[in-house]
FISE-979166 format. One record per residue (C-alpha): residue number from 0; residue in one letter; x, y, z. Coordinates in steps of 0.1 Angstrom, whole numbers, plus 5000, padded with zeros to 4 digits. Layout:
BEGIN
<NUM, A, <X, Y, Z>>
...
This chain:
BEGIN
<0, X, <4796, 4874, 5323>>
<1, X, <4823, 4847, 5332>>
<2, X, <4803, 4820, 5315>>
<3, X, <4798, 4847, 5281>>
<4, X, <4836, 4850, 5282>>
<5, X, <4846, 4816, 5284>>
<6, X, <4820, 4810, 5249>>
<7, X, <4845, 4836, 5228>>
<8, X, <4871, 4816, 5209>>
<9, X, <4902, 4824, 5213>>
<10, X, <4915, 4831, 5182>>
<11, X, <4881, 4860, 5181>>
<12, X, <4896, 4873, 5212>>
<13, X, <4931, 4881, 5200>>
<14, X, <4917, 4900, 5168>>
<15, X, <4893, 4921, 5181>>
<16, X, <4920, 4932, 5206>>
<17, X, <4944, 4937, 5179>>
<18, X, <4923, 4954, 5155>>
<19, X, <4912, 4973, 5183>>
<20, X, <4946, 4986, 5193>>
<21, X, <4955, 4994, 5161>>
<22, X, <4925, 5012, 5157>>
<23, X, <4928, 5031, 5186>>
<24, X, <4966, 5043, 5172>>
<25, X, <4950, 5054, 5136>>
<26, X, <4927, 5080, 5157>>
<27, X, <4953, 5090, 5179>>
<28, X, <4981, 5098, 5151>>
<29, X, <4963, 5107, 5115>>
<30, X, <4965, 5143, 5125>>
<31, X, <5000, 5137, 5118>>
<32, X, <5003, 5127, 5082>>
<33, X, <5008, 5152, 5058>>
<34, X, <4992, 5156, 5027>>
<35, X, <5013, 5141, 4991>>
<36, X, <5013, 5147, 4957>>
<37, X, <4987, 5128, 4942>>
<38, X, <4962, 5128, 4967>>
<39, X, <4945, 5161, 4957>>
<40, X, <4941, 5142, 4922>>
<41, X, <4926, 5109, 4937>>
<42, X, <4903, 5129, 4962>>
<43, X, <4890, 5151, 4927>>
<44, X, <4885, 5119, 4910>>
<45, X, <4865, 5105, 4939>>
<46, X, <4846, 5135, 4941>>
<47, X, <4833, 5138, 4907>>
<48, X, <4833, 5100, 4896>>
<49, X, <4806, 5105, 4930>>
<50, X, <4789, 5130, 4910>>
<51, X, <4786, 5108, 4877>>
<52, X, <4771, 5080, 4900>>
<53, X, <4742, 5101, 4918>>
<54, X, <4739, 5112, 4886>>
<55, X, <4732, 5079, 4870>>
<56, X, <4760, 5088, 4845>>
<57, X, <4748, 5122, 4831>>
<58, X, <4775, 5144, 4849>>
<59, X, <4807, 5134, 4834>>
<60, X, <4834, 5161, 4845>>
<61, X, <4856, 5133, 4857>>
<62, X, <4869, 5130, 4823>>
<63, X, <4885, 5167, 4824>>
<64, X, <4909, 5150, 4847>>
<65, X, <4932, 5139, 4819>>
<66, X, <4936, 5136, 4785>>
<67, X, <4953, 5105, 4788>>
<68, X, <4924, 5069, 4786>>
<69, X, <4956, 5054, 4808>>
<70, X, <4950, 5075, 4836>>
<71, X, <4914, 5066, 4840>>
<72, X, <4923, 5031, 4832>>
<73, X, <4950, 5026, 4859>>
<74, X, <4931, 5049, 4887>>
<75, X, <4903, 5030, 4893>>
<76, X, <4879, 5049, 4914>>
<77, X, <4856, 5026, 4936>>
<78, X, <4875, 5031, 4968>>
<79, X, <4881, 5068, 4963>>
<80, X, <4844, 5073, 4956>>
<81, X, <4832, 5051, 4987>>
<82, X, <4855, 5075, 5013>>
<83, X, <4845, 5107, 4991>>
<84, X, <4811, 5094, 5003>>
<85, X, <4818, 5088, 5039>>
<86, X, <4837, 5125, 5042>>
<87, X, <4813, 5143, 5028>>
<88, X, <4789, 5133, 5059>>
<89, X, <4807, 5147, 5080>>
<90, X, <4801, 5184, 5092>>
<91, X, <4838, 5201, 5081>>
<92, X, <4856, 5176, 5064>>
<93, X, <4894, 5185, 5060>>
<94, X, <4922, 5163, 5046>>
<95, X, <4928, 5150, 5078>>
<96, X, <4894, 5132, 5076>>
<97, X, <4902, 5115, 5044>>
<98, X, <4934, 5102, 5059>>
<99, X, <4913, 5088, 5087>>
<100, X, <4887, 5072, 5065>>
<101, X, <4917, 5056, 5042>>
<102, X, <4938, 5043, 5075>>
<103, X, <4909, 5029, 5088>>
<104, X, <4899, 5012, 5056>>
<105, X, <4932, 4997, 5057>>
<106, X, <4923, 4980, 5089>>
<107, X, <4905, 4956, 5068>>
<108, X, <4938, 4939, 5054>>
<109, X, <4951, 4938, 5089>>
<110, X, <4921, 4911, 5093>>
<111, X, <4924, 4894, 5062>>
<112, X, <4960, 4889, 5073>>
<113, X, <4954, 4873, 5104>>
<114, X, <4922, 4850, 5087>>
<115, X, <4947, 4840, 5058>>
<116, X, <4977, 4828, 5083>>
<117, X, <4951, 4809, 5106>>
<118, X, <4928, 4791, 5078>>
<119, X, <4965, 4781, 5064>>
<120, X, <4982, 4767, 5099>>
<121, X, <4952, 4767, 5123>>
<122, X, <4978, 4785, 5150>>
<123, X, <4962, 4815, 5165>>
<124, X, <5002, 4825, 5174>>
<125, X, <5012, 4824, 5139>>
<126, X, <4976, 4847, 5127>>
<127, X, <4987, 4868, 5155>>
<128, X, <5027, 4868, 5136>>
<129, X, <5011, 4878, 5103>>
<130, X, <4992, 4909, 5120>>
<131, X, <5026, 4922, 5137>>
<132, X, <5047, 4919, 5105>>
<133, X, <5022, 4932, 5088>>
<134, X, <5021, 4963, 5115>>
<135, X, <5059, 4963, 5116>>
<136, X, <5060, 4966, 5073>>
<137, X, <5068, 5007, 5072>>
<138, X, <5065, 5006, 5031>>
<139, X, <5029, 4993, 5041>>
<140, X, <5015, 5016, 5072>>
<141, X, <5037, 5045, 5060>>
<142, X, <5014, 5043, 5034>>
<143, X, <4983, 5038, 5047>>
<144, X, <4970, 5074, 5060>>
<145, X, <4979, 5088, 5024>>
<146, X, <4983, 5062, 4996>>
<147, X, <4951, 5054, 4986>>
<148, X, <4961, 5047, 4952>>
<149, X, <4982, 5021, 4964>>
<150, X, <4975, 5007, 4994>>
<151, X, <4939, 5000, 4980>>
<152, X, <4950, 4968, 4958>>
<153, X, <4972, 4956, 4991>>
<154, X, <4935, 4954, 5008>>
<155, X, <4917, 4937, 4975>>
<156, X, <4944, 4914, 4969>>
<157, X, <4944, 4900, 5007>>
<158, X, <4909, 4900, 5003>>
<159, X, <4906, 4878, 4972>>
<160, X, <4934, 4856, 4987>>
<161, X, <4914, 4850, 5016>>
<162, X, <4886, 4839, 4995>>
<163, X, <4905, 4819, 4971>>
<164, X, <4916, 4799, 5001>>
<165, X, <4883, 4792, 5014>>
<166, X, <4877, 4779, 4974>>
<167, X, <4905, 4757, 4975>>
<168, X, <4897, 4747, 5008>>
<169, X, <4861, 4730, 4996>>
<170, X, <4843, 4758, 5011>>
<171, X, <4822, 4771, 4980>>
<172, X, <4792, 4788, 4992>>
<173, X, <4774, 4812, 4968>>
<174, X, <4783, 4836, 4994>>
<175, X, <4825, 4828, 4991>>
<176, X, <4822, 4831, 4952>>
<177, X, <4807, 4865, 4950>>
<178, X, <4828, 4880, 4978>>
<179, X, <4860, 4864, 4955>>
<180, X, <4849, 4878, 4921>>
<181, X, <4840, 4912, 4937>>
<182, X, <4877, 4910, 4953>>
<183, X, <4889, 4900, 4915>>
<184, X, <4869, 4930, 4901>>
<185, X, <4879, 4956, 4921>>
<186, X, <4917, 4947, 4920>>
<187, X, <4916, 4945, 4880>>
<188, X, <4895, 4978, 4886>>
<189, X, <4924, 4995, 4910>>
<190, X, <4957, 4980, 4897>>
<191, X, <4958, 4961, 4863>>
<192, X, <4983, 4944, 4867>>
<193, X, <4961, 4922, 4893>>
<194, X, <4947, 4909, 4863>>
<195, X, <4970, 4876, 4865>>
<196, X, <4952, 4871, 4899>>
<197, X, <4924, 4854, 4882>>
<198, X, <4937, 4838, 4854>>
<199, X, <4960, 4820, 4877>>
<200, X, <4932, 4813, 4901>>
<201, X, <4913, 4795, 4868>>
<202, X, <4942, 4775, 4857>>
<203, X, <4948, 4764, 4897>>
<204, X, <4914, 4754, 4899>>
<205, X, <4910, 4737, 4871>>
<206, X, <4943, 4720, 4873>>
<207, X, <4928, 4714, 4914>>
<208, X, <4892, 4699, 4898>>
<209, X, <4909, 4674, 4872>>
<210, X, <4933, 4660, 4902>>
<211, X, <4906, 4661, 4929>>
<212, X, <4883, 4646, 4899>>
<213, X, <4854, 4668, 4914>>
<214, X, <4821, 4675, 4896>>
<215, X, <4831, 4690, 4861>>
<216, X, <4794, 4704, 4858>>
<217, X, <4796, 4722, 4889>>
<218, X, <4831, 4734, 4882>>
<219, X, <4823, 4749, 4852>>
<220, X, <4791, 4760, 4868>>
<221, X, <4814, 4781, 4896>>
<222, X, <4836, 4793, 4876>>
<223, X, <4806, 4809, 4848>>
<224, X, <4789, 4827, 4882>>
<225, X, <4826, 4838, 4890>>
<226, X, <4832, 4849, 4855>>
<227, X, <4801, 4870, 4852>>
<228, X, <4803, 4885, 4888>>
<229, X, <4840, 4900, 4877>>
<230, X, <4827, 4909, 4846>>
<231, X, <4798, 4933, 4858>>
<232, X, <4814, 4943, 4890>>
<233, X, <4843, 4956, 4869>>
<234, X, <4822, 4976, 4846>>
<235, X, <4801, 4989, 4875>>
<236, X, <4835, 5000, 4893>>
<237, X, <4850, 5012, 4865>>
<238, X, <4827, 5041, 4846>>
<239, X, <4857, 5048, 4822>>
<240, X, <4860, 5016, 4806>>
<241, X, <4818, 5012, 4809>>
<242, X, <4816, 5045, 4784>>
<243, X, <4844, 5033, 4764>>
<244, X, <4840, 4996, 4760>>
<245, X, <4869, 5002, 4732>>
<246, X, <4891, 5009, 4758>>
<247, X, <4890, 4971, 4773>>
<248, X, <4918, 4953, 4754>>
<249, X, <4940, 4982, 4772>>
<250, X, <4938, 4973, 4806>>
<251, X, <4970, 4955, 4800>>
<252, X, <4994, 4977, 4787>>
<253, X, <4976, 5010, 4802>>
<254, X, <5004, 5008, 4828>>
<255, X, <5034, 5010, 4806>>
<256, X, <5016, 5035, 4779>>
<257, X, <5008, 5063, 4814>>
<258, X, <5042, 5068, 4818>>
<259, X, <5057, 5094, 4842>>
<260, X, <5086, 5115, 4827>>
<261, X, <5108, 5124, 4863>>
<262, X, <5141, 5113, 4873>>
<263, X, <5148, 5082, 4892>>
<264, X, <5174, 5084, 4922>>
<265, X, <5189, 5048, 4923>>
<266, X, <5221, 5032, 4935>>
<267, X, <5233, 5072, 4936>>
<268, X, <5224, 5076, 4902>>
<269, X, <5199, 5097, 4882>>
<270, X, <5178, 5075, 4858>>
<271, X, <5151, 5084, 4833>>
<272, X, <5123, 5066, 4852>>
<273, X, <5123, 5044, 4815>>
<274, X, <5161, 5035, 4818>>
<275, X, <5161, 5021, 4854>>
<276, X, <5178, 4988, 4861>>
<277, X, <5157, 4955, 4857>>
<278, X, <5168, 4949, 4891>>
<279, X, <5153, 4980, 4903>>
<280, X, <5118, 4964, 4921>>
<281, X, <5140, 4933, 4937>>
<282, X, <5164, 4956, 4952>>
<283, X, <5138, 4982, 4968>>
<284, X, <5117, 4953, 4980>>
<285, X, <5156, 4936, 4996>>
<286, X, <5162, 4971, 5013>>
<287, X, <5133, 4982, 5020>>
<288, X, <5117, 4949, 5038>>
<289, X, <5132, 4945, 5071>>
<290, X, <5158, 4919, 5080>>
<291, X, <5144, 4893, 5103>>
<292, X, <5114, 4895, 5080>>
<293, X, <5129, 4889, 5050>>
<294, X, <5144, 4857, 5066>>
<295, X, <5114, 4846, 5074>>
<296, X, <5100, 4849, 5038>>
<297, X, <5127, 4830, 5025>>
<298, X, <5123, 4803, 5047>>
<299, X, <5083, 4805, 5037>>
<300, X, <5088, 4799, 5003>>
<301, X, <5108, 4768, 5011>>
<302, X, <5083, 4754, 5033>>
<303, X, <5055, 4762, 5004>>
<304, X, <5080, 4745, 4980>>
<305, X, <5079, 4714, 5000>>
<306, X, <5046, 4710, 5003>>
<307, X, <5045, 4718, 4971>>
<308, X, <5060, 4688, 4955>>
<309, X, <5048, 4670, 4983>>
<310, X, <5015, 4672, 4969>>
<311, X, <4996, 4675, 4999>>
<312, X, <4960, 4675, 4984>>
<313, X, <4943, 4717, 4987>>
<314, X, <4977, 4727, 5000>>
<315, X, <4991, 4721, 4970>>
<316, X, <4968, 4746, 4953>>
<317, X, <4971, 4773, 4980>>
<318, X, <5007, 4769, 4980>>
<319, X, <5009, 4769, 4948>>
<320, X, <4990, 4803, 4945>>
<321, X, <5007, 4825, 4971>>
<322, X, <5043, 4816, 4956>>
<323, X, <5027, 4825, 4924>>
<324, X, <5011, 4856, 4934>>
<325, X, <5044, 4872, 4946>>
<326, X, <5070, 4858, 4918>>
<327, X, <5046, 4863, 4888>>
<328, X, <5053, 4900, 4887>>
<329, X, <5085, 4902, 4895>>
<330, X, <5097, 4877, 4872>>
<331, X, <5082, 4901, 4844>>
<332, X, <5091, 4933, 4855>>
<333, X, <5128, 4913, 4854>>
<334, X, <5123, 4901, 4820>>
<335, X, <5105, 4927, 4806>>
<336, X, <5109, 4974, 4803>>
<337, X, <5079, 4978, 4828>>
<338, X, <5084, 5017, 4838>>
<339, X, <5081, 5018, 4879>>
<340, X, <5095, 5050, 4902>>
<341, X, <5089, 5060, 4935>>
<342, X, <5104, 5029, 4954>>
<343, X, <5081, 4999, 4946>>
<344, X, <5047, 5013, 4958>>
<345, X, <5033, 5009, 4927>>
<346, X, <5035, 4964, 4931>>
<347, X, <5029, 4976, 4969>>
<348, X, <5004, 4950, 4966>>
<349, X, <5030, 4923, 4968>>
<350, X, <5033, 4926, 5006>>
<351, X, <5003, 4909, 5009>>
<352, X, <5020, 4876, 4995>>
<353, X, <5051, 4886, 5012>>
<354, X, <5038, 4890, 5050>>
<355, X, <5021, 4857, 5045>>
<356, X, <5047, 4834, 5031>>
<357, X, <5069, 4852, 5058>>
<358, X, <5040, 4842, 5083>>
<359, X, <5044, 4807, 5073>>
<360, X, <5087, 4808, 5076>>
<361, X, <5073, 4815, 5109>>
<362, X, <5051, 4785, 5115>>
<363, X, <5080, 4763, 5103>>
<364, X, <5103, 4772, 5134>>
<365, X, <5071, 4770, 5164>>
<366, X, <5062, 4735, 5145>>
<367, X, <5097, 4720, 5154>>
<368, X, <5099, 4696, 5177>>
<369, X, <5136, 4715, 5190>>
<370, X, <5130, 4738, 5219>>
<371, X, <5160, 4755, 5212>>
<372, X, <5149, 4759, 5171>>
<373, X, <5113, 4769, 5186>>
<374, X, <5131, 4798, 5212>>
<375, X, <5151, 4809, 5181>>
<376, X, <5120, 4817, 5164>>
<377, X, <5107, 4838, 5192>>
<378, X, <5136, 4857, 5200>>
<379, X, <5137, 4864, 5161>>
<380, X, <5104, 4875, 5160>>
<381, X, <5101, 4896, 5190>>
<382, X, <5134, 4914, 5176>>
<383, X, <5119, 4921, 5148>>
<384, X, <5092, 4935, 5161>>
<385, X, <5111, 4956, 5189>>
<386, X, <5139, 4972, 5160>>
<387, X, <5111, 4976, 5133>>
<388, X, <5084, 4990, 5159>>
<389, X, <5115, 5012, 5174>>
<390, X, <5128, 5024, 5140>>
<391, X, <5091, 5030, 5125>>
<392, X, <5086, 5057, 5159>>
<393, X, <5119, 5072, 5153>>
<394, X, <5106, 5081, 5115>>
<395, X, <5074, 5092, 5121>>
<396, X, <5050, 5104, 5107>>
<397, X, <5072, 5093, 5079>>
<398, X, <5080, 5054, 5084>>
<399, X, <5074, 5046, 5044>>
<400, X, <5115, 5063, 5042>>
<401, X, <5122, 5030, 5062>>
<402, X, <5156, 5012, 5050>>
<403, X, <5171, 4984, 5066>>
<404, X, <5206, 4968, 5072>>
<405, X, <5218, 4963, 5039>>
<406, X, <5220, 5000, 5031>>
<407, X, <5226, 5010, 5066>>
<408, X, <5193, 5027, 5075>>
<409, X, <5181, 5059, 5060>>
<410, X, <5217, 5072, 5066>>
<411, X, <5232, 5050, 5044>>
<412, X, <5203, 5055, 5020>>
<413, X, <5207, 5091, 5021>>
<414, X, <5219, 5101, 4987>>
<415, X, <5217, 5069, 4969>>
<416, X, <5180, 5066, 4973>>
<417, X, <5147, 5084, 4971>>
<418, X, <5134, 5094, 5010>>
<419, X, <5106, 5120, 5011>>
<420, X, <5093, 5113, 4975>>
<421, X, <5054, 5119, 4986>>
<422, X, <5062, 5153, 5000>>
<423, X, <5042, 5140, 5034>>
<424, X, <5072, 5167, 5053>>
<425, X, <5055, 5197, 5037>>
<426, X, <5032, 5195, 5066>>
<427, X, <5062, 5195, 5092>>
<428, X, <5079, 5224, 5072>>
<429, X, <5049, 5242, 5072>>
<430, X, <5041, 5237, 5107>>
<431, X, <5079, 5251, 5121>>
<432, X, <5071, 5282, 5098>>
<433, X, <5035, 5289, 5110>>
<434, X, <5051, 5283, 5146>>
<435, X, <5082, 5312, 5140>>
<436, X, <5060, 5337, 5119>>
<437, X, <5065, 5357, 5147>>
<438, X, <5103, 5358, 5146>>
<439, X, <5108, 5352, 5107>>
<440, X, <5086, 5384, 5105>>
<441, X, <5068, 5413, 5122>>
<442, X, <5040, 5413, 5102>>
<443, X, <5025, 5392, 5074>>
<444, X, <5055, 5368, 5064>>
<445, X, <5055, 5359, 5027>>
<446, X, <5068, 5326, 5020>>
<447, X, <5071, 5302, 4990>>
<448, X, <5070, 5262, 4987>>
<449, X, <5081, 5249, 4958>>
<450, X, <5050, 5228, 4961>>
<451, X, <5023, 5251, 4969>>
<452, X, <4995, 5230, 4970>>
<453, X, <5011, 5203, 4996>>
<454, X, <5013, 5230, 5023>>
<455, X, <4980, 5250, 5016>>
<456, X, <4961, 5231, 5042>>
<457, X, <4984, 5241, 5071>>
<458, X, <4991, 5280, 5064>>
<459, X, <4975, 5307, 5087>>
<460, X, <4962, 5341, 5079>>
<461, X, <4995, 5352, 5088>>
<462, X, <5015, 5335, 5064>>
<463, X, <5011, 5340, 5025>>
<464, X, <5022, 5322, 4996>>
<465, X, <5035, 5347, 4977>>
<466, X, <5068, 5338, 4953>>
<467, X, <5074, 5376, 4945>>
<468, X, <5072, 5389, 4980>>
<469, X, <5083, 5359, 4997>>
<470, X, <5117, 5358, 5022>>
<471, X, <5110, 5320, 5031>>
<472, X, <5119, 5294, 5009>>
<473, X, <5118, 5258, 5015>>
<474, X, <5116, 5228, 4992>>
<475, X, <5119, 5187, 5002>>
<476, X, <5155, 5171, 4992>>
<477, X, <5141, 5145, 4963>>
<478, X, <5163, 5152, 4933>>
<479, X, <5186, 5177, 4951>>
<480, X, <5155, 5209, 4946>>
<481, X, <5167, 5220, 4982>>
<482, X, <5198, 5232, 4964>>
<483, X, <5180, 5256, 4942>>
<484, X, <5165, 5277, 4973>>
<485, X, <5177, 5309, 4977>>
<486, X, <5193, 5325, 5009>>
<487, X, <5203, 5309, 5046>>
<488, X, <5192, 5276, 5059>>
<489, X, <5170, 5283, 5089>>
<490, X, <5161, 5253, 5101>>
<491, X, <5157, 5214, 5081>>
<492, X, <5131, 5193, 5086>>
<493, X, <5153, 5156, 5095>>
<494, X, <5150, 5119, 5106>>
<495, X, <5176, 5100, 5122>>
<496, X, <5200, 5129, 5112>>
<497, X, <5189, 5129, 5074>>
<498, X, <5174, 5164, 5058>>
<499, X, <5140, 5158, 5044>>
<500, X, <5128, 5190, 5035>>
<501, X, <5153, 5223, 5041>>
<502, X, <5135, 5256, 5049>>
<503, X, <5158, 5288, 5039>>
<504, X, <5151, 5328, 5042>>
<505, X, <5167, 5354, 5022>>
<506, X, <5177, 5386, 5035>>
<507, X, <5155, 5420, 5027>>
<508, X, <5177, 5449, 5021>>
């Protein structure tokens, strides 16, 4: 058994035990999580989309989803339909099994994380950096029991990262080249906007095969298998665009045209959600990333600079690609009216990039030959980790609300920023009133959400939503609606001091 030990490489050793653990917390906390707003939407579009592939494309009641070709074209539904798949298995599936089935998913870009960091430094230390920061990343696992919409494109793009490495790295196996364009597909499939993903990945390697002055024949032979694997895995994963090829040249500016018509709380003003600042996205990623690990990410992209102009033969390629992946969209949503609310989860995907050029600021301190620069480094780290982990448990189950220094914490945020904007404390509100039906009423107590269908899952026979009858009120605090309840606050649902959602009861005469 010794001997069988001693064979397991190190750097094997330290992921299983870390996927592991963090496997071990998904099971023991996704009970937790309440259901958001879209997720009855995306768990409907998985379930008939299901339907239209057993099917073989006959039943098509997905499209009485929407009227709108954007939505389809923006909500790809590959990953929804895979875990619609995998619930329906089981015996008595509830939506606590979907946000099982999406956490664990999500374990996959923990891996990809740690594979990236090591094929890129060859420290196990530094893979086993990228995994924590990842972990310690509340806009990321805040979302990962509920977001599928969302935190699906953070997996694909690690995934097609990882993969584009190994390309750049000389490692082309057929193998590495389908696993890439089914990572490229997917993305385009999920998120759009992923589409400059591959078309900087072509001009890279290109620019990487003309340099290198590598075999133009098999270049171009690559890059046609790549092509045509994107190509059909796209239209296999995307059934919209497969019925209505028309629809194609879209893709592009689907995202702007599906708009969404709320208000915008930002720097303690109310925007139309088309109005917002250009600054918006660069600010919510600065206060919502913490600290120590925003340090680190700057002192990543000046170490990929360097070895940039350094020209140090693949690594300039990789480098190159990474810096590129994370400043590509945000120098157009600067420069251009792109329409984002809710924080920044919908270019969620670019803490991918982000972990891992803050992985490699990192790297640059535990390379130095200092001992004192090296102990820095550590004692940076590990704080990190300690405030961010400590922080993350005093917010849950609700760590995507997360803010760091800048704004003073979710205090300081309070008012000037959107918290709660999923609705995930419905559950929590819910809960307290299922708990004190006893004392709120003496028999049947009536009660009314203002968002019925986020607490439906958590009532008891004892407790009806019922507006006309109801004497409980309660509502989450996004755009002030706890202000329109009627009657006497009973009790608030809070973090770190901060109303989330704000439960009242109105006196019978």
């Amino acid at each position: 058994m010794k001997r069988y030990l001693k064979r397991i490489p190190l750097k094997s050793s330290v992921l299983v035990v870390l996927v592991l653990g963090l496997t071990i917390g998904i099971i023991c906390t996704y009970t937790q999580y309440g259901t958001t707003f879209d997720e009855a939407d995306q768990i409907a579009l998985g379930k008939q989309v299901l339907s239209y592939y057993r099917t073989f494309g006959k039943d098509t009641s997905y499209l009485s989803l929407s009227a709108y070709p954007e939505f389809f074209l923006t909500h790809g539904p590959i990953i929804e339909v895979l875990r619609q798949a995998i619930v329906q298995i089981l015996p008595h599936p509830t939506i606590d099994s979907y946000h099982l089935m999406l956490a664990l998913f999500s374990v996959i870009a923990f891996y990809f994380i740690f594979q990236i960091t090591y094929l890129l430094t060859k420290n196990i230390w530094v893979a086993f950096a990228s995994f924590m920061l990842l972990l310690c990343f509340p806009r990321f696992y805040g979302d990962i029991f509920t977001n599928s919409k969302d935190i699906a494109p953070v997996v694909t793009l690690l995934g097609l990262v990882y993969f584009s490495i190994r390309y750049f790295l000389g490692k082309r196996t057929l193998r590495t080249l389908c696993l890439l364009g089914v990572s490229f597909a997917i993305g385009i499939s999920l998120r759009p906007a992923l589409m400059y993903a591959p078309v900087l990945f072509f001009i890279l390697s290109f620019i990487q095969m003309i340099s290198e002055k590598s075999s133009k024949k098999m270049y171009f032979i690559w890059q046609v298998i790549l092509f045509e694997i994107i190509f059909i895995v796209f239209y296999i994963s995307s059934p919209y665009v497969f019925s209505h090829p028309q629809y194609i040249f879209r893709l592009i500016s689907a995202s702007n045209s599906y708009t969404w018509g709320g208000n915008v709380l930002f720097d303690r003003i109310m925007y139309d959600s088309q109005l917002l600042p250009r600054y918006y996205l660069v600010k919510w990623i600065a206060i919502s990333t913490p600290i120590i690990t925003l340090l680190f990410f700057m002192l990543g992209n000046m170490y990929v600079i360097a070895n940039v102009i350094n020209r140090k033969s693949a690594q300039t390629y990789i480098y190159s690609y990474l810096f590129f992946l994370f400043w590509i969209p945000l120098t157009i949503v600067l420069f251009t009216k792109v329409v984002i609310y809710d924080a920044w989860r919908q270019f969620l995907f670019l803490s991918g990039p982000l972990i891992i050029l803050a992985s490699l600021g990192v790297y640059v301190l535990m390379q130095s030959k200092n001992r004192i620069v090296i102990g820095v480094g550590i004692v940076l780290f590990s704080l990190n980790i300690l405030s961010t982990g400590r922080e993350m448990v005093l917010l849950h189950p609700y760590e995507y609300i997360y803010f760091n220094s800048i704004v003073r914490g979710l205090k300081g945020a309070y008012g000037s920023y959107e918290t709660d904007y999923w609705g995930a404390s419905f559950k929590e509100a819910t809960d307290w009133v299922v708990a004190n039906q006893p004392a709120l009423s003496h028999g049947t107590l009536y009660i009314f959400p203002c968002y019925p269908h986020l607490t439906t899952p958590y009532v008891k026979p004892s407790v009806v939503i019922n507006y006309s009858e109801a004497t409980v009120f309660y509502c989450f605090t996004r755009e002030n609606r706890d202000k329109q309840l009627p009657g006497t606050v009973i009790h608030s649902v809070e973090r770190e001091g901060v109303p989330l959602n704000v439960i009242t009861m109105k006196q019978t005469h």
